[in-house]
N, C-alpha and C positions, 0 to 999 in steps of 0.2 A: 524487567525483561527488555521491552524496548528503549530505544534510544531515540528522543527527539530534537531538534532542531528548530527553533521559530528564525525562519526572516523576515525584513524587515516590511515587506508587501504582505504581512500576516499568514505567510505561506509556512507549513506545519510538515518537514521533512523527518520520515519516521524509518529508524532501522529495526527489525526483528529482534535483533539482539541472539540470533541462535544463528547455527548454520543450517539446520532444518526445521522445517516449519511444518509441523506434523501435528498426528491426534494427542499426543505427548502435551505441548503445548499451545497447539490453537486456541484453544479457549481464553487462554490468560491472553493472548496475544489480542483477540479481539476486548475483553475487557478492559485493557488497558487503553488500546482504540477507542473506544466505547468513549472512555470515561474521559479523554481528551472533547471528542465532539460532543458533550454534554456539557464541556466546561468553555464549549464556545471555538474550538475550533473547525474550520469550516472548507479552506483548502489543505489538501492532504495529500503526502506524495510519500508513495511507500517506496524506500530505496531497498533492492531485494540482491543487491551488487555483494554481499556476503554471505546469501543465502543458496548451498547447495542441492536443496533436494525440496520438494513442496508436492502433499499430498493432498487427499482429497480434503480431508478436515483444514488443511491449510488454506485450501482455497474455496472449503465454505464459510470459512472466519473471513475470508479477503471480501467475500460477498454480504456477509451479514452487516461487515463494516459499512459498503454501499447503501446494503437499505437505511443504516441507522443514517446516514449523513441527506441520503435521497435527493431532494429539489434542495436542498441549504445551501450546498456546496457543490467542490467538485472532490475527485478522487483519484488520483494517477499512480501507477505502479513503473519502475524506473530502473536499468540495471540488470534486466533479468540475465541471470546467465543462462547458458545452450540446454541444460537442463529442464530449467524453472521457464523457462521460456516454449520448452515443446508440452511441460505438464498443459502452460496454457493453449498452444495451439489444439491437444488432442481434447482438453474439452470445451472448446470451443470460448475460451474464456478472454481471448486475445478478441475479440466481438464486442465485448462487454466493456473492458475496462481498456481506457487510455494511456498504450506503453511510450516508454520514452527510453533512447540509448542508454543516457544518463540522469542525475540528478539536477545536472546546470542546462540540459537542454529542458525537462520538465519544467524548471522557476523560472525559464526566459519563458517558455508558451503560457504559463500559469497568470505571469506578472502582467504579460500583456494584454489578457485576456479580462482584466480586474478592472 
């Protein structure tokens, strides 16, 4: 389901791989998350730039992610469209996690950061 990315600062650029990220498929979405930061990955940046619609099970897979990675890493969401983007302002999840326009502005603040 998803589609990942390693560069070269060991930063882990992850696509959904659907246009909606729903109860449908959250779960595999976070397992498949899961099973990356188990195998060692640590900076994570979810490009959500293909993603049109994000429900509540989508965004508590995007949160579960969080805990599993916690103090290890870090975690950036990137690309939100006008959609996916108000899902987070109305709950409150634009707070939580570190948005970014795109994916090349997230691995510039991510790489520098390292």
């Amino acid at each position: 389901m998803i589609h990942t990315a390693k560069h070269d600062s060991d930063i882990t650029v992850i696509r959904p791989g659907v246009d909606r990220l729903t109860a449908v498929n959250a779960k595999a979405f976070k397992d498949e998350v899961t099973a990356l930061i188990n195998d060692g990955a640590s900076q994570l940046i979810v490009d959500f730039q293909d993603v049109t619609f994000l429900d509540s099970s989508g965004l508590g897979a995007l949160v579960g992610v969080l805990k599993k990675i916690g103090h290890r890493g870090d975690l950036a969401v990137a690309g939100l469209t006008t959609d996916v983007a108000q899902m987070f302002k109305i709950c409150r999840m634009d707070r939580v996690f570190t948005t970014y326009a795109n994916v090349d502005a997230a691995l510039q603040k991510m790489a520098e950061n390292q």
